[in-house]
C-alpha positions in Angstrom: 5.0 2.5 -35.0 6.6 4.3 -32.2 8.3 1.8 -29.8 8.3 2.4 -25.3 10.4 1.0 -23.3 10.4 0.3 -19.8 12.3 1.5 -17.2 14.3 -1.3 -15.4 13.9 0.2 -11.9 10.5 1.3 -12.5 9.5 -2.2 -13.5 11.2 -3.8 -10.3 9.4 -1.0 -7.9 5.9 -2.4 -9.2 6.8 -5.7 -9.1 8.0 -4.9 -5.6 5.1 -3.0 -4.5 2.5 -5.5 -5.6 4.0 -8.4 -3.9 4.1 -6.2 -0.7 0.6 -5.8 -1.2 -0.2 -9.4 -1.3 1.4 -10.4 1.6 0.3 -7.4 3.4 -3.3 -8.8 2.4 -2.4 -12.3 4.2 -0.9 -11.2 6.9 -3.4 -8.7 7.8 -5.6 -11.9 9.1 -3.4 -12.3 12.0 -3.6 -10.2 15.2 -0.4 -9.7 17.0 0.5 -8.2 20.7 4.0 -7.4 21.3 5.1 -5.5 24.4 1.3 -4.2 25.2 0.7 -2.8 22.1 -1.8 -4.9 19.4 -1.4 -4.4 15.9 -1.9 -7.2 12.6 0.8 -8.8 11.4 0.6 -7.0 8.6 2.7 -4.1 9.9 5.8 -6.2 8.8 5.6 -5.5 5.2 3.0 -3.0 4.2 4.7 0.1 4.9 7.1 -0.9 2.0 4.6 -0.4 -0.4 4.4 3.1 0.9 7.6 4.0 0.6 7.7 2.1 -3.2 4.8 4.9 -3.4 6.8 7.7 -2.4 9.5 6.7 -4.7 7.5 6.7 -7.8 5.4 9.6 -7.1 9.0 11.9 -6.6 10.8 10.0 -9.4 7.9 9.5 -11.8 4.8 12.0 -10.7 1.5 11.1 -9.7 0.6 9.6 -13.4 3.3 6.6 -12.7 1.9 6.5 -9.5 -1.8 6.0 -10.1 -0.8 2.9 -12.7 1.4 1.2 -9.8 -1.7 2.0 -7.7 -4.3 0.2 -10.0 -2.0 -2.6 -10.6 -1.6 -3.7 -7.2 -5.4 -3.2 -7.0 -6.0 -5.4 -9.5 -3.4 -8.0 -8.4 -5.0 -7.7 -5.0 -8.5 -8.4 -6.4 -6.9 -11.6 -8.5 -5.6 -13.0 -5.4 -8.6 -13.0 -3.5 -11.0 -14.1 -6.2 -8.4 -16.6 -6.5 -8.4 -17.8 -2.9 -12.0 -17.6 -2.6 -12.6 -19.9 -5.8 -9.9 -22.6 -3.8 -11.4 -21.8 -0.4 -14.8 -23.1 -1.9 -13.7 -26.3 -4.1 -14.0 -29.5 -1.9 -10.9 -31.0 0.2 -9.9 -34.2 0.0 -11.4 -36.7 2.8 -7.7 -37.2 3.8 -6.0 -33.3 4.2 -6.4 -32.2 7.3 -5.0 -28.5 6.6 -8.9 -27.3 5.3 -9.7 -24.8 8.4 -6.6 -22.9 8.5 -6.2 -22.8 5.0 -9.8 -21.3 4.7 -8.6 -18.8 7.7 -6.0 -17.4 5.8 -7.2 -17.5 2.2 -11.3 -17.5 3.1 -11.2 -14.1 3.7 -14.5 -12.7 4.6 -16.2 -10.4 2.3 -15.9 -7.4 4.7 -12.2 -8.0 5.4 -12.1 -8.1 1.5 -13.9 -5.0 1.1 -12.0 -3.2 3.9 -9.0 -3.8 2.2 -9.3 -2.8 -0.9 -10.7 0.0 0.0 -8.2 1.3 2.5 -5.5 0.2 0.1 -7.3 2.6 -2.5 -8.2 5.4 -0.1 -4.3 5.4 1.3 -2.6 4.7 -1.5 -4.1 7.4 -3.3 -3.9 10.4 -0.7 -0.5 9.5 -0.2 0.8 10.1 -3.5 -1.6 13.2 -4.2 0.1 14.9 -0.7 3.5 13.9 -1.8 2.4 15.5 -5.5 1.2 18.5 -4.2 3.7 19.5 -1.2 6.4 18.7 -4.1 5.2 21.4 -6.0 4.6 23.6 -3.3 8.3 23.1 -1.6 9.8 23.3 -5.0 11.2 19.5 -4.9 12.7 20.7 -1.7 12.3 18.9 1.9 11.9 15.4 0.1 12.4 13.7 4.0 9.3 15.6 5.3 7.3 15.1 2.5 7.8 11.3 2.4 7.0 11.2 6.5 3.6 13.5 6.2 2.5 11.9 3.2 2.5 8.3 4.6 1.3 9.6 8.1 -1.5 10.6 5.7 -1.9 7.3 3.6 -1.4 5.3 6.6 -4.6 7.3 8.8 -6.5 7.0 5.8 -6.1 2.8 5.3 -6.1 2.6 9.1 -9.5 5.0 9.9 -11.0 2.8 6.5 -9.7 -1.1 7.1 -10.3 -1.5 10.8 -13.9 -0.1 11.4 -15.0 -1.8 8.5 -13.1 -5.4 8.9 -13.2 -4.9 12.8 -16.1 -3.7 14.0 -18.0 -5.7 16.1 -15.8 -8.1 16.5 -13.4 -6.3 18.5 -14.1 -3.8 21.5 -14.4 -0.4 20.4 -11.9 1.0 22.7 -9.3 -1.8 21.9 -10.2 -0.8 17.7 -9.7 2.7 18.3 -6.2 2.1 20.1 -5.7 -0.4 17.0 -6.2 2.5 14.4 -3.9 5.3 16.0 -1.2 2.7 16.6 -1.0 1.2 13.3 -1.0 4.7 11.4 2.0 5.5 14.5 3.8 2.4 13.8 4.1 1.9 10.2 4.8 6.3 10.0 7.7 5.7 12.5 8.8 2.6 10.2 9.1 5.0 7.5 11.3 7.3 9.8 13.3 4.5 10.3 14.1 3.5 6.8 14.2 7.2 5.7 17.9 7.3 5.3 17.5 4.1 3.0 14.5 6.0 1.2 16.5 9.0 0.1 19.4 7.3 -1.0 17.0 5.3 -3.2 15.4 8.0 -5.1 18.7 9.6 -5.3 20.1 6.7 -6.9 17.2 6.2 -9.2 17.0 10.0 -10.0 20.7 9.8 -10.9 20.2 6.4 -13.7 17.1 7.3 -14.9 17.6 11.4 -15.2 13.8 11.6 -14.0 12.6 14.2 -11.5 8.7 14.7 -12.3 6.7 18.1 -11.2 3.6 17.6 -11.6 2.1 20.8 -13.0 -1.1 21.2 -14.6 -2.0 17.2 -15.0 -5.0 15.5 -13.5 -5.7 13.9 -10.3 -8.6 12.1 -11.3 -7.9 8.3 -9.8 -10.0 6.8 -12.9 -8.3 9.0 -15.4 -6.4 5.8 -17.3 -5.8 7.1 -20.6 -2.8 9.2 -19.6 -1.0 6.6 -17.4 2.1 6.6 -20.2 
């Protein structure tokens, strides 16, 4: 019987990427205003899981990257069925936490919908753009592919999560603002970190003599049997 193993900093990646996710998911519920400008709190953390995305998809290809992908789906899903199940079992007559524990964790169904759905939608389009502009570039221009492919992801799980979870609740001129700054902000967050990014898949490239192309495989999101 043949025997796998698995790759140390791939393993650390997903574990990274789906605890980003999580507390991406929980932070999401809280609306934030700093210097004018209104975003969720969410912005802290879940542009990591983008550039854990564009890591794997240049290290690994896009097969690596759609099991990452459907793991943190599925962890995501877990959570919430999770917190919904504690959300709906009684308190005791004496804790006086029960509201904002069922603000944070009672997410409502919409919210839930919207963000598994963006996270899918993003996630997805970002590592098929990386894919694809790394085959057309030739593994070249790794920095612009890592920007345009999260600018990509990140207008995506902004133009999906905020109508859906958002709208009206919040003023449509005030949710439109919300979308185009969040896909700004976390893009320029991945400018930021860029340098960091690089040397990252440099290093990894280097360990693990990996450097996928991604010719003639499918991009079918639900095609699981070749995730290996």
């Amino acid at each position: 019987m043949q025997k796998t193993t698995v790759s140390i900093p791939f393993m650390l990646l997903g574990i990274l990427f789906n605890v980003c996710l999580i507390a991406a998911n929980l932070l999401e519920t809280k609306v934030v205003q700093i210097a004018g400008i209104t975003a969720t709190a969410g912005l802290i953390v879940f542009p990591v899981s983008y550039i854990i995305n564009d890591c794997i998809a240049e290290v690994w290809g896009f097969k690596k990257a759609r099991l990452i992908i459907w793991s943190g789906f599925a962890s995501n899903f877990l959570v919430i069925a999770f917190a919904q199940l504690a959300t709906a079992l009684p308190a005791a007559p004496y804790w006086e936490g029960e509201a904002a524990f069922n603000f944070v964790f009672g997410l409502a169904p919409r919210i839930a919908v919207a963000s598994l759905l963006a996270f899918l939608c993003g996630s997805f389009l970002n590592a098929y753009v990386m894919s694809k502009m790394k085959l057309a570039s030739k593994g070249r221009h790794f920095s612009l592919r890592a920007v345009l492919s999260t600018l990509a992801g990140e207008s995506a799980d902004s133009l999906i999560f905020f109508p859906i979870a958002f709208g009206g609740l919040i003023p449509m001129q005030e949710l439109g603002m919300m979308i185009v700054m969040q896909a700004l902000l976390k893009s320029t967050y991945e400018v930021i970190v860029l340098p960091l990014t690089v040397w990252i898949v440099g290093y990894i490239k280097r360990v693990e003599g990996s450097d996928v192309y991604d010719e003639g495989i499918s991009y079918n999101i639900l095609r699981l049997k070749d995730i290996r």
